[in-house]
N, C-alpha and C positions, 0 to 999 in steps of 0.2 A: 498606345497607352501614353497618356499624360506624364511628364514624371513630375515627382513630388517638390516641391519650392525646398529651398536647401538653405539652410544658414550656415554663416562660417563655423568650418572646422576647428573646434575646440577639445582640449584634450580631455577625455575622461578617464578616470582612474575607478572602479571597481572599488565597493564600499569594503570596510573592513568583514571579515564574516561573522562577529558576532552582531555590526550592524546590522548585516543583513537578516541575521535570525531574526530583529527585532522588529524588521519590516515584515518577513513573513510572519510573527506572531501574530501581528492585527486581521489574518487572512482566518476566519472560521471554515475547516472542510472538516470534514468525515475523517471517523479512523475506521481503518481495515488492518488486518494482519492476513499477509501472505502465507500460503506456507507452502513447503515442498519438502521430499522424503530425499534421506542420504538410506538407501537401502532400505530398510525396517524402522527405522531413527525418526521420528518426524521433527521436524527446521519451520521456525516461523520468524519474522520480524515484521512491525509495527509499519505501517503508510499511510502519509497522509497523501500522496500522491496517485491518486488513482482517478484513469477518467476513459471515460468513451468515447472511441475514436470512429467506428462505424455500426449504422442501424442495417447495414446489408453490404459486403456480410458481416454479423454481430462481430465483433471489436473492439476493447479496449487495451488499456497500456499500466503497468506501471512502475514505479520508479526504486531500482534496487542500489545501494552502494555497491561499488563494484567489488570489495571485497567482502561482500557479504556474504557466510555460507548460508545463507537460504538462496541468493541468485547463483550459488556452484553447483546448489541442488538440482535447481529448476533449470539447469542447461544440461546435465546431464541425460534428467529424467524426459523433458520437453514438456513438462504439465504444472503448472502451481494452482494452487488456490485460493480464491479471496473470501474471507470473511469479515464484513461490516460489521464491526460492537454492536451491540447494543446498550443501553445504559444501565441492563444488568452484569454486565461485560465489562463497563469502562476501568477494572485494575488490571484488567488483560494489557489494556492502550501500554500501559510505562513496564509491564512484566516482560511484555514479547519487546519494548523499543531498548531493555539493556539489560545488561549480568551474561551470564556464561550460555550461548545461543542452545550447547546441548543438553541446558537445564530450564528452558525456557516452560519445554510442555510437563515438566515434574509438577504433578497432581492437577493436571489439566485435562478434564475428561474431553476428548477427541474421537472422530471417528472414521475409518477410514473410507473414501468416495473413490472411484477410478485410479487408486492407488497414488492419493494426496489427503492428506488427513486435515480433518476441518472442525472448526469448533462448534459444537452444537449451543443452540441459543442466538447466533447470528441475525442480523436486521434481516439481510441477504446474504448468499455465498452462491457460488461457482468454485469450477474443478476448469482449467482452460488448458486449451494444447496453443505451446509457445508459437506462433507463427516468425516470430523476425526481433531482434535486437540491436539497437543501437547504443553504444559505447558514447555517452557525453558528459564529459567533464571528468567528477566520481565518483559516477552513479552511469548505471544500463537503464535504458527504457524498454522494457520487455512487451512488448505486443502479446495478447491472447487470443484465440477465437473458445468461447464456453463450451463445453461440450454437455455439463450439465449445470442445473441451477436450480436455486428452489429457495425459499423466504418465507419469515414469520410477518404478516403483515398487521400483526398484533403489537410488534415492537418496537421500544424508542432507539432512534441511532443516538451513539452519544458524538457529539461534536468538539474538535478540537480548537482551543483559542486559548490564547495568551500562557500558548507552555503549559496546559493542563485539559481535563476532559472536564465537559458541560452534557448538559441537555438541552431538549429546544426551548425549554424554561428558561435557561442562561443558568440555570444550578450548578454548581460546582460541587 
């Protein structure tokens, strides 16, 4: 292996973070809300961080703060699930991302899948069994494998950009 051409070592300093929020605003992804049960309770919060890690065996990952009680839930339980908005969805995005986690799903019709409760209406959703979790920074990167899934292929995802939800129109 080649290695890479190197220039002198300079010191770098790590932007401030609300800089860096304003570099990840220019980033358009997906929102999904996770969710996972504290007993009977269902727990959700808002991601924009969600991605596929393998097509065999199915796999993806995504991104929990660490003290989030939706990732206490889902390590507990060993199952979360993902639900992608849709754009009839998108007051979901800012209802499930803050205020009081165990008033999140208040008057949120929900329904319960492999004993993870999921929003009906979703782009796509899966119910996934945990496979493996990495601790980085202040946030876990939770691994899944799907156990089940299912999608309205009828529906708009709405997109997240610049601190708010869109559609693929760019509507806000």
């Amino acid at each position: 292996m080649t290695p890479r051409s190197s220039s002198p070592e300079m010191p770098v300093q790590a932007p401030p973070a609300d800089r860096f929020r304003d570099l990840m605003a220019g980033w358009p992804t997906g929102v999904a809300v996770v969710t996972g049960a504290d007993g009977a309770r269902p727990l959700g919060c808002t991601v924009t961080a969600l991605a596929s890690v393998s097509a065999d065996p199915p796999l993806l990952l995504v991104s929990l703060a660490a003290r989030s009680r939706t990732l206490a839930a889902v390590e507990r339980s060993g199952r979360f699930g993902i639900c992608v908005l849709s754009t009839a969805q998108r007051r979901l995005a800012r209802a499930f991302a803050s205020g009081e986690p165990a008033a999140r799903f208040a008057g949120v019709p929900h329904r319960w899948t492999h004993g993870v409760p999921l929003l009906p209406g979703a782009v796509t959703g899966a119910v996934c069994a945990v496979r493996d979790t990495i601790a980085v920074a202040d946030h876990v990167l939770v691994f899944g494998g799907p156990l089940w899934q299912a999608g309205d292929p009828g529906a708009e995802p709405v997109i997240w950009y610049r601190r708010g939800p869109h559609d693929l129109a760019g509507r806000s």
